[in-house]
N, C-alpha and C positions, 0 to 999 in steps of 0.2 A: 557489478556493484561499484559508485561511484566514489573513489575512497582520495583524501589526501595525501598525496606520497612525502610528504613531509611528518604530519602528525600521525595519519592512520585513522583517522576518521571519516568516518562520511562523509557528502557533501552532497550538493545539490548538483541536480545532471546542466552540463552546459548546454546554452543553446545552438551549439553543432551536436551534440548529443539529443538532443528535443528532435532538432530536425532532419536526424538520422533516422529516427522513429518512424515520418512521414506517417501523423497520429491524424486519422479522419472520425468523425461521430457516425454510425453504422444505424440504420432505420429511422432515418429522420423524413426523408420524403416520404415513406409508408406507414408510418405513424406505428411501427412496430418499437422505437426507439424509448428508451424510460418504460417502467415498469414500478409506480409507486405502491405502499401499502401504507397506512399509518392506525393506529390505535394508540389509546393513550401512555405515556410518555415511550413510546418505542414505532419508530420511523423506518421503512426500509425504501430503497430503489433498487433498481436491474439499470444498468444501461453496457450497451455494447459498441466497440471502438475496429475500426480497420488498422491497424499497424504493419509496419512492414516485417515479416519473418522472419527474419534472421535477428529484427531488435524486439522479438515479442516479451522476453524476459525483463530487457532494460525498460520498458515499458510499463511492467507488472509491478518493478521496483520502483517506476514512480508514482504510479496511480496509492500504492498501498504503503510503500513505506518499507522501509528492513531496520537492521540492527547488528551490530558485528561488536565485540570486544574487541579492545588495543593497551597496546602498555602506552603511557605519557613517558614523558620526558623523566620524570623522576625514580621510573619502575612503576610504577601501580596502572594494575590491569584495572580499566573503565570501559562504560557502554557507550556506544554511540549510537544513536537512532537517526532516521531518515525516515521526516514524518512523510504523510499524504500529500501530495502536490497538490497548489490551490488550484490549480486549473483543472484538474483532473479526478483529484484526489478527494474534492469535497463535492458535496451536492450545491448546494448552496451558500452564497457569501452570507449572509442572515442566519444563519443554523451552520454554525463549525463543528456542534458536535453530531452533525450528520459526517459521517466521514467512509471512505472505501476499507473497508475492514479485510477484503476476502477475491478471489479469481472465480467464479463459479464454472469458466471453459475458456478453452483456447482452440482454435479448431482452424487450419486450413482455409483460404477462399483466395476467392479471385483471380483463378486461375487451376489447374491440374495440379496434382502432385508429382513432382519428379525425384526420383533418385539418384541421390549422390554414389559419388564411387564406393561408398561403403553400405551402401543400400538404405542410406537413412532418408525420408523424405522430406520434399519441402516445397516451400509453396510461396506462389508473389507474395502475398499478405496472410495476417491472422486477423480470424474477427478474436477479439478479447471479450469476452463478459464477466461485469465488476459488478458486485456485490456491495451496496452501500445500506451503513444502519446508525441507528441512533446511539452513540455509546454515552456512557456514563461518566466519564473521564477525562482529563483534561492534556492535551496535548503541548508539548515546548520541547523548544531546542535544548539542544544540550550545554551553551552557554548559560542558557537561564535556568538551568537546574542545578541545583546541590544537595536533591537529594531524589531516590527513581520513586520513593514515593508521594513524589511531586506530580508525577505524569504517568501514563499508563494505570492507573492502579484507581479502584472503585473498592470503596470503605464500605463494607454490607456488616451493618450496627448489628443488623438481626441474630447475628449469628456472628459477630464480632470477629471476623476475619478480613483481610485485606487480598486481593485479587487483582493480580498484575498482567497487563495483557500484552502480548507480544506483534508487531503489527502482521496482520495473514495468518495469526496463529491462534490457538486457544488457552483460553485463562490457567494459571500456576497460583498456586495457592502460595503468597509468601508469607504471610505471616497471620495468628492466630490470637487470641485472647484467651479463649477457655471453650 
């Protein structure tokens, strides 16, 4: 997780960080690549990526996005988030609330599995497959928030409760009406 050792926040991956990845688009010559669905107001895609092994998590964290608390400067514990990386992280520039919500697999390629000295395996690359869908919600930094139900969070009038989404993770109910 890419954090500030100054503040304790997130940050965005550098790009010696990017290019440690060694991030490839996976079935695009075979037209196995994207995998769209759409109905109305809910969009989804597949698409799958070659990364390098050993950085397949730093990868997941940028395609999706994380979230970590810290204390500031004053004492008070805050959230930090690390949204969806545009290059990766969204489907398209025209549609931002298309976004990578989820990992649907991580698997092994391009090469045999080998064991390390503790028997764990590994492998040249991972194919990654992301999960991308239409959310209801609005995404920002943590600069331009002062308040979390500014972002992540879809107001359902129906039923008058408010639903905060965590990124790669599933809704928490924060707060209720009646």
């Amino acid at each position: 997780m890419p954090e500030d050792p100054d503040t304790g926040k997130l940050r965005p991956f550098t790009d010696d960080e990017i290019d440690a990845m060694e991030i490839r688009t996976f079935g695009v010559r075979d037209f196995t690549h994207g995998m769209e669905t759409r109905k109305v107001g809910d969009n989804t895609l597949r698409k799958s990526f070659h990364v390098k092994w050993s950085e397949r998590f730093n990868f997941c964290e940028r395609v999706c996005g994380n979230e970590k608390t810290y204390v500031d400067g004053t004492g008070h514990t805050k959230l930090s988030r690390l949204l969806p990386d545009e290059k990766y992280g969204t489907h398209y520039p025209n549609f931002p609330e298309i976004i990578a919500t989820r990992i649907d697999g991580i698997k092994g390629a391009n090469g045999p599995g080998i064991d390390d000295e503790d028997g764990v395996v590994g492998y040249p690359d991972a194919q990654v497959d992301v999960f991308y869908e239409h959310v209801p919600y609005d995404l920002a930094e943590d600069d331009a928030t002062a308040s979390e139900l500014q972002r992540y969070t879809f107001f359902n009038s129906s039923q008058g409760s408010a639903e905060h989404q965590r990124p790669g993770r599933s809704h928490a109910v924060l707060a209720g009406t009646g």
